[in-house]
Each structure stands twice: as structure tokens, then as C-alpha cells.
Phi, psi and omega in degrees: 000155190259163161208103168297129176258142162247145194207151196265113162304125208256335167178161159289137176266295194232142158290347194276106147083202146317313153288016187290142145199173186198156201283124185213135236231123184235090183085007198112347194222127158283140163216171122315134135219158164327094187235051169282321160333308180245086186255009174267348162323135163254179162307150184080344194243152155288139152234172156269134203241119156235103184078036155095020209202088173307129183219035132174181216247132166252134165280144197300327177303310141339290192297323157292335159299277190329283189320310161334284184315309185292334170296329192234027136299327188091167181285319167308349195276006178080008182269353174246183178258020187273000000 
């Protein structure tokens, strides 16, 4: 099973292409990730992350529905580093 994260974009690094990535903000914890994919994201928009590689764009009401769900998975389930 896959498991797609929603994550906020927090800035562009690079726009090119194949090469796109941005700065990407999941709970308090920043990556870098891949957005050849969604390449019409802005800063401020939710994406879905998987293995470092946005691969669509989410509404934020969605995406808090997501975190919700995940919150009450609990802390043990190993899905955040904290």
C-alpha cells in the first residue's frame, strides 16, 4: 500500500521543468520535494506527497481532514519523526 501526506508549500526552489522543486512543510517539518508533477502549484497550496514526489494538489479542507485522521492514529504509529 502507498501512502500519500499532505504538505503545505512553503516556497519554490527550482520551477524547471523535470526539475521543479519546493520547499515543503508537513507538521512543523520541512523537505524539498519533486513538483514536476503538479507544476501549476502555488506557495500556500496543499499537495499530496509520496517518496518525496508531489503528485497532486489538495484542498486545504481536505488536507486537515487528512491530518485529523492521522492524529488519531496516534503518535506510535511511527508516521511523524517526532
Amino acid at each position: 500500500m502507498c501512502l500519500g501526506i499532505p504538505g503545505k508549500i512553503v516556497r519554490w526552489v527550482h520551477r524547471d521543468g523535470t526539475l521543479a522543486a519546493a520547499e515543503v512543510e508537513f507538521d512543523g517539518v520541512r523537505r524539498v520535494c519533486h513538483m514536476a508533477c503538479v507544476p501549476e502549484a502555488k506557495e500556500g497550496d496543499y499537495v499530496i506527497v509520496h517518496a518525496g514526489i508531489a503528485i497532486s494538489r489538495v484542498d486545504p479542507v481536505e488536507a486537515r481532514r487528512i491530518f485529523e485522521q492521522l492524529e488519531a492514529l496516534g503518535d506510535d504509529d511511527g508516521w511523524r519523526d517526532d
